[in-house]
N, C-alpha and C positions, 0 to 999 in steps of 0.2 A: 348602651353603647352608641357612639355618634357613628355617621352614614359611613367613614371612611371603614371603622373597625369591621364594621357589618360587609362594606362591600369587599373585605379583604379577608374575610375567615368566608362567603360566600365564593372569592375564587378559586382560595386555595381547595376548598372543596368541590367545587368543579373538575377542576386540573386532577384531583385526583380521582375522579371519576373518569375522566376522558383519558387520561394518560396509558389505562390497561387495554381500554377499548380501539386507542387508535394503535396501539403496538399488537394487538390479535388480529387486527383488520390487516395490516402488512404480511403479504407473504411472500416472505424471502425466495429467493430463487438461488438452486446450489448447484444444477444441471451441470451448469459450466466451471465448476468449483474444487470437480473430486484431483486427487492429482494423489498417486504413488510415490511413498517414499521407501526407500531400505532404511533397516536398523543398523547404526554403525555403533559400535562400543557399548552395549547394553549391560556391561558390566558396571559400569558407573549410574545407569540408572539405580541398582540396586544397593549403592551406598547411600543415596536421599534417604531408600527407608530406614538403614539403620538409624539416621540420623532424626527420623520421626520418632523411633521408638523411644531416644532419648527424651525429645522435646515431651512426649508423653509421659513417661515417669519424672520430669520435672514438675509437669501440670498438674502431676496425680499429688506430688509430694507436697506442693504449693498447696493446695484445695486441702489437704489431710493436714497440715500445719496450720493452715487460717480454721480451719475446724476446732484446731486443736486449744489456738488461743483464744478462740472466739466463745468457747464453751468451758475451760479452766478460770481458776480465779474467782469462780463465785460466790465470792463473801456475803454474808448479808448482813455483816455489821455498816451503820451509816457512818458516811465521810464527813457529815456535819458536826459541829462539838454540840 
């Protein structure tokens, strides 16, 4: 590797050595932060979850259909003449 590659896979691995270390070192102040709110309409909150339970038997049916194709099909006659 010539000087530049070296000195650029050396900072990136710096950077990510310092980047955890200088964000622990920070601590935030919330003292002045808290603030009360009322719940207004929380009925609508609880329409999101229906709306997750779908997004999740989508996901389930996607994952169990790429399974599906992914593991059917297995011939093991070759494709070459």
């Amino acid at each position: 590797m010539n000087f530049l590659k070296k000195a650029t896979v050396a900072f990136a691995a710096a950077s990510m050595v310092a980047a955890p270390v200088a964000a622990s070192a920070a601590q935030p102040r919330f003292d002045d932060l808290r603030v009360s709110t009322e719940m207004q309409d929380s009925a609508a909150m609880g329409e999101s979850v229906g709306e997750s339970w779908v997004l999740l038997l989508l996901a389930t049916a996607a994952i169990i259909a790429g399974i599906v194709v992914a593991a059917g099909g297995s011939s093991n006659t070759p494709t070459s003449p």
